[in-house]
C-alpha positions in Angstrom: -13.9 30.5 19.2 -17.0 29.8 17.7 -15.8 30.1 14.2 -13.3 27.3 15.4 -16.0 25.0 16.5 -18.0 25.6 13.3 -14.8 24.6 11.7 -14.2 21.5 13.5 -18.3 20.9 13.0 -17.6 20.9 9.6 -14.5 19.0 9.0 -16.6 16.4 10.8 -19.6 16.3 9.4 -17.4 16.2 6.0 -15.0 13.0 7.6 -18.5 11.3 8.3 -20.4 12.2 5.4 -17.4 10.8 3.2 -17.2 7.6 5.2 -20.7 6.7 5.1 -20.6 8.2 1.3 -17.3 5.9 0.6 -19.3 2.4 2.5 -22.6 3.6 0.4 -20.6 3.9 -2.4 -19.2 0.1 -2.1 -22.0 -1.6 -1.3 -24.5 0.4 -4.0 -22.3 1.2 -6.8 -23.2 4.6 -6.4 -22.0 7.2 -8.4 -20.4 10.5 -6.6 -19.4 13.4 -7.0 -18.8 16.9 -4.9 -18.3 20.7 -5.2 -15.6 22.9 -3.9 -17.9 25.8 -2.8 -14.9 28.1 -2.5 -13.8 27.7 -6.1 -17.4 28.4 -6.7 -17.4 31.8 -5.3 -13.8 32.3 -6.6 -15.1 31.8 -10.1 -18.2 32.5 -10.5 -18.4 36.1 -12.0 -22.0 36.5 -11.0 -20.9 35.3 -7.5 -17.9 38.0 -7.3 -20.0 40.9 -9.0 -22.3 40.5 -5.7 -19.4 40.2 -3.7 -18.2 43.5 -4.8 -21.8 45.4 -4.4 -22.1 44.0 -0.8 -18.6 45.4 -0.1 -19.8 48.4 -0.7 -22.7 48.3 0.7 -20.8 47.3 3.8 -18.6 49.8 3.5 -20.9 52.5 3.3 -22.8 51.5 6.6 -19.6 51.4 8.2 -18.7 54.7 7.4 -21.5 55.9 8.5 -21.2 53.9 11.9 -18.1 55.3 12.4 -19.2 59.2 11.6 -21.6 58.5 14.4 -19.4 57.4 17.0 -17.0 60.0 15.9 -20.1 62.6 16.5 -20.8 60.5 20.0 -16.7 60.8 21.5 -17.0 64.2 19.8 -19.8 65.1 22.2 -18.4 63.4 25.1 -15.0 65.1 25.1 -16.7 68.6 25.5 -18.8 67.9 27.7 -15.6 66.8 30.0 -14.4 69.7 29.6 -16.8 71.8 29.8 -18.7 70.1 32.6 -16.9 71.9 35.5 -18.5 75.2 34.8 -21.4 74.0 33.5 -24.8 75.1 35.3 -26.6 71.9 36.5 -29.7 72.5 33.8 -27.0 72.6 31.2 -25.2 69.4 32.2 -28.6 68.1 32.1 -29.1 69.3 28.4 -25.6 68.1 26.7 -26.1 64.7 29.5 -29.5 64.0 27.5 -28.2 65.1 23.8 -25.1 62.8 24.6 -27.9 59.5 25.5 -30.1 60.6 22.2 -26.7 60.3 20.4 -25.8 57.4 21.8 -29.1 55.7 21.2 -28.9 57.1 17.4 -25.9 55.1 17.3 -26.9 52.1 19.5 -30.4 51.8 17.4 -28.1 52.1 13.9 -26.0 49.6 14.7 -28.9 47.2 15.4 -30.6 48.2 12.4 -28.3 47.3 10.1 -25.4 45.0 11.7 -28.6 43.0 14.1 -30.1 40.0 13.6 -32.4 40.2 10.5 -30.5 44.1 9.7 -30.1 45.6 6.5 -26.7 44.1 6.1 -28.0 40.6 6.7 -30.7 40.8 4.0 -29.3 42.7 1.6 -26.6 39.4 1.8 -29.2 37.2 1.4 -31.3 39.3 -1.4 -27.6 39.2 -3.0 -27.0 35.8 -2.7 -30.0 34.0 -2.8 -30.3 34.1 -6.2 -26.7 32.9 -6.7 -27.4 30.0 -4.3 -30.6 29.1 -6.5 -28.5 29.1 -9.7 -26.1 26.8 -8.2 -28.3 24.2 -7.3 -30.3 24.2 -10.2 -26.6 23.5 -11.7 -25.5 20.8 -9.3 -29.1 19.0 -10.1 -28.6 19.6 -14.1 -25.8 18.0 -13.9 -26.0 15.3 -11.2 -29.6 14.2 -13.7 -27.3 15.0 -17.2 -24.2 13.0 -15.9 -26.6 10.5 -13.8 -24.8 11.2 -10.5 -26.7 10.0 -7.8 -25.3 11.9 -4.6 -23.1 15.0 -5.5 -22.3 16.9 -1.7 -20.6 20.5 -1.5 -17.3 20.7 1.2 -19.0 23.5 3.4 -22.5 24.7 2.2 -24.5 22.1 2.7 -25.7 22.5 -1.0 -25.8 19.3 -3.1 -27.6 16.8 -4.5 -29.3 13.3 -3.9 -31.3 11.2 -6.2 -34.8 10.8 -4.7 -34.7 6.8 -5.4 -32.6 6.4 -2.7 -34.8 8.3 -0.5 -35.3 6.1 2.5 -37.5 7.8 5.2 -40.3 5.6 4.3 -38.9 2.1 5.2 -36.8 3.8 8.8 -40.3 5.4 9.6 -42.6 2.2 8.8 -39.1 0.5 11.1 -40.2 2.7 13.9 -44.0 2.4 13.6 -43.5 -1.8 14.0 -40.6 -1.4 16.4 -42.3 1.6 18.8 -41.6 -0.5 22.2 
């Protein structure tokens, strides 16, 4: 569902961004361009090679999740079947080395699949760079080709000449027109 929404999000934000874009366009004689972020990361070898090393990454911490929850059902099983004739201290003992296990696994899996894990920075120490390169790109050529708004479809990368920078003038609007 929520990838849904983002989607629709999107493919409004994009519907009102060209609209306004398209009017601006018109009226200014502005010149435009965009990306297509998904041919970006389709092409761009640097882009894939960091694809590839997350994958692995990724892969690799899954693995291990799934060795631990193996270990975890592992656990659990015997104990059911062994907890019939099982001494009360004992059930105690495999009970608590079951919840250790189980917070092993819990604590792993917020670690590095959480908010802020390992998995979500290693992304961004991956791709931050990439992201960096691409902008300075979109601005070389925006400046080289004198483009004066170039937007991506999704990322919210792009470019926009400063001269048409306007905060000033709807700020000094608001400061006269405070009621």
């Amino acid at each position: 569902m929520r990838s849904i929404s983002k989607i629709i999000l999107t493919l409004f934000a994009a519907l009102i961004l060209t609209s306004a874009a398209a009017e601006f366009v018109n009226a200014q004689g502005t010149k435009m361009g965009f990306v297509n972020d998904e041919r970006i990361k389709m092409e761009y070898r640097a882009w894939q090679k960091a694809q590839e090393q997350w994958e692995l990454e990724a892969k690799a911490w899954e693995e291990e999740a799934i060795a631990k929850q193996e270990e975890l059902r592992e656990m659990e099983e015997e104990y059911d079947k062994q907890k019939l004739i099982l001494s009360e201290e004992k059930k105690k003992e495999k009970e608590a080395a079951i919840k250790v296990k189980s917070d092993d696994l819990d604590a792993y899996t917020r670690r590095v699949f959480g908010p802020n894990g390992e998995a979500e920075r290693k992304q961004a120490s991956l791709l931050q760079p990439l992201l960096d390169n691409v902008t300075a790109a979109i601005e070389a050529v925006a400046v080289e080709e004198t483009y004066d708004v170039i937007f991506t479809l999704q990322s919210g990368l792009g470019y926009i000449n400063p001269t048409l920078d306007i905060t000033d003038k709807v700020l000094k609007y608001l400061e006269e027109n405070e009621g």
